[in-house]
N, C-alpha and C positions, 0 to 999 in steps of 0.2 A: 888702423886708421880710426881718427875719434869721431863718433855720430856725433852730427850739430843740434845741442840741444832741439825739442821738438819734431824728431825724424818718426816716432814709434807712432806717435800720432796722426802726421801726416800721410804716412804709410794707412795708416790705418783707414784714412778719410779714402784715400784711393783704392784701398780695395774693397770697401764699403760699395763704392761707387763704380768699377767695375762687376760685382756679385752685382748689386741690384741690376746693371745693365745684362748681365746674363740671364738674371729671374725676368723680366721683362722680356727678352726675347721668346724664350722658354713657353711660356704664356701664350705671348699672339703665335706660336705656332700651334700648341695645342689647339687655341680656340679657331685656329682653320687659315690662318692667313696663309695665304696663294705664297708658294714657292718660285713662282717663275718672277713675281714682282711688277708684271707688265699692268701699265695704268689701268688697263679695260676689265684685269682679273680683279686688283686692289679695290676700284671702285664697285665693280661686283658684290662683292665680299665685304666691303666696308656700308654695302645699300642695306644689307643682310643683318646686319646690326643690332638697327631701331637706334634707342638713342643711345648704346655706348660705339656707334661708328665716330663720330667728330672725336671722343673719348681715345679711340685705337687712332687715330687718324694722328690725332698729337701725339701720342707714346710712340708711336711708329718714327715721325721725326725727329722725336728727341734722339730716339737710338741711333738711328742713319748718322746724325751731327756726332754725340758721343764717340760711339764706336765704329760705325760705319760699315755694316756688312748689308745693311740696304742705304740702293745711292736715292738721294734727296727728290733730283729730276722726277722718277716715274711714278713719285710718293707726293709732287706737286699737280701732276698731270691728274693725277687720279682725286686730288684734292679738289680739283676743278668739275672732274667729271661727275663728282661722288655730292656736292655739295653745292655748288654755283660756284661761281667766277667770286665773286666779294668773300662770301664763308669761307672757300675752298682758300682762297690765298691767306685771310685772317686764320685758317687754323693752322696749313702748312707753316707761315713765318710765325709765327708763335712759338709754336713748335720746335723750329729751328735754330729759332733764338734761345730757347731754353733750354735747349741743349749746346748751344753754344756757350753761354754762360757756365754750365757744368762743365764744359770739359775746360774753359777760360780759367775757370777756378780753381779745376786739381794741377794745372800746369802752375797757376800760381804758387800756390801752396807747396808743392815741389822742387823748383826749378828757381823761383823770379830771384830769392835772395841769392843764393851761389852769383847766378850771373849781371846779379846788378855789382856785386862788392869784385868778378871779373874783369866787367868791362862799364866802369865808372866814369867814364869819358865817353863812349858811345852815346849818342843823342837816342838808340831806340832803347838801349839799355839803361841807363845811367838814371838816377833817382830822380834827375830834376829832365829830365830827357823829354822833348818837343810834346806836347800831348796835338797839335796841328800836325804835325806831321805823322805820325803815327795812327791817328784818324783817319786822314787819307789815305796811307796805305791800307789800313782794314777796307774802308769803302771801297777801292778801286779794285780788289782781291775778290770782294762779293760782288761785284758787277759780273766777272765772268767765271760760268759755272765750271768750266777743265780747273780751275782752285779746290781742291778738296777742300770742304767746309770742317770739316774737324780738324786736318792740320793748320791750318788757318786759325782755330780756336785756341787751340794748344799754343802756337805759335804767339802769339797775340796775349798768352797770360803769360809771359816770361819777358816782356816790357813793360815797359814805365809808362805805358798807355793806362787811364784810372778805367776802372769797371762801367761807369754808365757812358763813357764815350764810346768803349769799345761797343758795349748795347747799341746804342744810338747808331754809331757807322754799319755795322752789322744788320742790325733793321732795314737802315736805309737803303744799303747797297743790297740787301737780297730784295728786294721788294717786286723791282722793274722785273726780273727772270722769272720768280715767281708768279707774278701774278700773270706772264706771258703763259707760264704750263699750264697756270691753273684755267686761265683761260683757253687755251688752244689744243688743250689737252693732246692725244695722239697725232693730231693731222700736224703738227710744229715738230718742224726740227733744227737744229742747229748746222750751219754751216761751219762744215770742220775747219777750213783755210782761214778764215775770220777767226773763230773763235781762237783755235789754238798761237796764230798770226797775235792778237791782243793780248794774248796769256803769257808771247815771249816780252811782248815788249813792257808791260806792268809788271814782269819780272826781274827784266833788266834795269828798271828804273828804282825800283827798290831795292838791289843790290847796290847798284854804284850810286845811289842817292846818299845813304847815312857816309860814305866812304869819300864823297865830293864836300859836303854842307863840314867834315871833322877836317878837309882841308882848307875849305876858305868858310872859316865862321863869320866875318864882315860881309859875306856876300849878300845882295840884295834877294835873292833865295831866301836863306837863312835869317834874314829880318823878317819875312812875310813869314815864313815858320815858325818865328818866335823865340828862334833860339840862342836869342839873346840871353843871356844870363842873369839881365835885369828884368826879365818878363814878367 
């Protein structure tokens, strides 16, 4: 089978970018980071610092988004507890987002051409594919935290959504949870029935959405989404 011009390199960028997220890890474990992860250890240990804790505080979320072998939540909590409420959410979502961008990027880089010249006709896929619609579904995906944030990320660079919307909805939609953790740090928790309850139904919506607006493109839907062809 013939490599599509470009693969050695691409390749390249992705394991660049997996090593680095391994050296990164590597690091904040040596330099003491809490194994258990729990906000009240994190913020501890991130007090401990001086001034390169906001410094671990960011690298810490970019990994979690990246790779994900720390989850986001107790890395927000601790962002709160470790820094204030204002600091603690501006560094967590910062954070977040920069690592969402990274891994937005190796899925592009990878993946977006194959499946735009697949499925050319798909409004998420497709070159000239709703960038309104595809906004809102990143937004409404970051609203609720059972969404793994890095497949989300990954997810989201193999459509025809452009790069600063995808920034923009990503920002916006983590903001509200964030800055609840960061605020409310340990005494907040999530109701499971709600959250997961929300998580089915923004998933059903985004499944049979692209799969409804490819069967009625005249629909008054698909006007307000833009997917008119004359947009």
């Amino acid at each position: 089978m013939k490599i599509p011009s470009g693969w050695p390199f691409r390749l390249g960028i992705a394991g660049a970018v997996a090593l680095l997220m391994l050296v990164l890890w590597l690091v904040l474990r040596q330099l003491g980071m809490p194994a258990s992860l729990s906000p009240d250890a994190l913020s501890g240990w991130l007090n401990g610092q001086g001034v390169w804790g906001p410094v671990f505080l960011f690298l810490m979320m970019v990994l979690a988004v990246v790779v994900g072998p720390i989850p986001t939540l107790p890395v927000s909590a601790a962002s709160g507890l470790a820094f204030g409420v204002l600091a603690g959410t501006l560094l967590a979502a910062t954070g977040a987002l920069t690592g969402a961008l990274i891994a937005f990027s190796v899925a592009r880089i990878l993946g977006r051409e194959a499946l735009r010249e697949k499925l050319s006709s798909n409004p998420v896929f497709a070159s000239d594919g709703s960038q309104w619609l595809l906004f809102w579904m990143v937004f409404l995906t970051r609203l609720i935290p059972l969404f793994s944030f890095a497949l989300i990320s990954y997810a989201a660079g193999v459509t025809a959504i452009h790069g600063w919307r995808f920034a923009l909805a990503s920002f916006l939609g983590m903001l509200p949870m964030t800055f609840v953790f960061a605020g409310l740090g340990t005494t907040f928790e999530l109701n499971p029935f709600v959250t997961v309850a929300a998580a089915v139904v923004i998933l059903l919506v985004m499944t049979t959405l692209p799969w409804y607006l490819s069967r009625r493109p005249g629909s008054r839907l698909a006007r307000w989404l833009r997917l008119d062809p004359k947009r």
